[in-house]
Wavefront OBJ file of the C-alpha trace (Angstrom):
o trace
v 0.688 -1.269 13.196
v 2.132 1.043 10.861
v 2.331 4.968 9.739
v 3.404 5.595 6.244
v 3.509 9.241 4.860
v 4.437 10.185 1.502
v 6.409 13.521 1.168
v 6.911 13.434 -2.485
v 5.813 11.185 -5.359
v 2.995 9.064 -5.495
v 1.075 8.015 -2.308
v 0.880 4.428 -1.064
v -2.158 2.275 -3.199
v -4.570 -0.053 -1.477
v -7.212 -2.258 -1.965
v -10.772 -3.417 -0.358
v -10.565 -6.926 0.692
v -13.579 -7.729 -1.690
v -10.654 -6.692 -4.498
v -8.006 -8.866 -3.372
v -7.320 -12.917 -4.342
v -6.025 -13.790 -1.220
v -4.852 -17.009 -2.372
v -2.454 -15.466 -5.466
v -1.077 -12.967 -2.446
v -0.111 -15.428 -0.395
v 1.379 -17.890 -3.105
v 2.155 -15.990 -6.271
v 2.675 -12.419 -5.240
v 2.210 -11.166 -8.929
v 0.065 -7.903 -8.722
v -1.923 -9.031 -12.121
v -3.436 -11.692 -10.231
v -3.919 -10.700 -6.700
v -6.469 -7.492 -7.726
v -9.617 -8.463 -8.950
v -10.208 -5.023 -11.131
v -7.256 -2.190 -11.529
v -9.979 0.188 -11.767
v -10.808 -0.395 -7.602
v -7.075 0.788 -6.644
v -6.876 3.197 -4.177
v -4.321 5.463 -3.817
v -3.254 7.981 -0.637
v -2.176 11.654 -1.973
v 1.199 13.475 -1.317
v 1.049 14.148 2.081
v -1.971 12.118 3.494
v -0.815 10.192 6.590
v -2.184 6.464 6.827
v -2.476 4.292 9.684
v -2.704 0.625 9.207
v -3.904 -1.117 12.241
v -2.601 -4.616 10.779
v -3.197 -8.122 11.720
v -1.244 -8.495 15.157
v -3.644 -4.953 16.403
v -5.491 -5.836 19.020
v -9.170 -6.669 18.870
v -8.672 -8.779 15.522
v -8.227 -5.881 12.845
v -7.223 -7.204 9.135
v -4.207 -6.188 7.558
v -4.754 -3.330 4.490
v -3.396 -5.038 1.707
v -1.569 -2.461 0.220
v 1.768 -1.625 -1.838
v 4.110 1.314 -3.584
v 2.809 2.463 -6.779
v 4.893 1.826 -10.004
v 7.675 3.841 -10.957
v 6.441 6.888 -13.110
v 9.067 8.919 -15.410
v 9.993 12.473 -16.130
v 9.366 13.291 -19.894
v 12.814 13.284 -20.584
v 13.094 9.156 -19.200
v 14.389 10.244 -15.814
v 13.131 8.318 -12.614
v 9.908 10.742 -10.547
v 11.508 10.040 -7.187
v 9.092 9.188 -3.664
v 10.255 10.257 -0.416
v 8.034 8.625 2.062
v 8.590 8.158 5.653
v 7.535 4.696 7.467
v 7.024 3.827 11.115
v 6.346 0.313 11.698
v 5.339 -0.579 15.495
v 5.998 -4.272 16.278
v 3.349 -4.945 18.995
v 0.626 -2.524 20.943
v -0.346 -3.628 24.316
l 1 2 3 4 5 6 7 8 9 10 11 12 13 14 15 16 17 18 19 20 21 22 23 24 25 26 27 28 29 30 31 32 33 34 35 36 37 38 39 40 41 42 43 44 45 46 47 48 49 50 51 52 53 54 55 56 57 58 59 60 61 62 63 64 65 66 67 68 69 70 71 72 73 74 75 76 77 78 79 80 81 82 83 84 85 86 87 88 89 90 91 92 93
């Protein structure tokens, strides 16, 4: 399981399983092939809190397949930074 909050920046994007080539993800890992249409990318907001039950959760959950959005710039070229804040939980019992 895991907890991800974003303080500041862009919030963490996901996608529907229906969206995602599941073979590119696990052998490729370029984001132009894994999602099946850009325009079905979610995205949490500054402050929303997510909770991803994951794979290992019990009672079978799938994983949210899910990343960090790109890197967006100030008008004057300088890096927007994200402060987010991630708990990952290794097992529930």
């Amino acid at each position: 399981a895991r907890a991800i909050i974003t303080y500041n920046g862009r919030g963490t994007e996901m996608l529907r399983h229906d969206n995602v080539n599941f073979w590119e993800l696990r052998h490729c890992g370029n984001n132009a092939h894994i999602v099946g249409d850009d325009s079905q990318i979610f995205s949490a907001g500054t402050g929303d809190f997510l909770f991803m039950k994951g794979l290992n959760f019990p009672g079978g959950a799938n994983g949210l397949v899910h990343k960090s959005p790109d890197v967006h710039y100030h008008a004057d070229g300088r890096v927007m930074n994200r402060l987010l804040l991630k708990i990952d939980v290794p097992k529930l019992s």
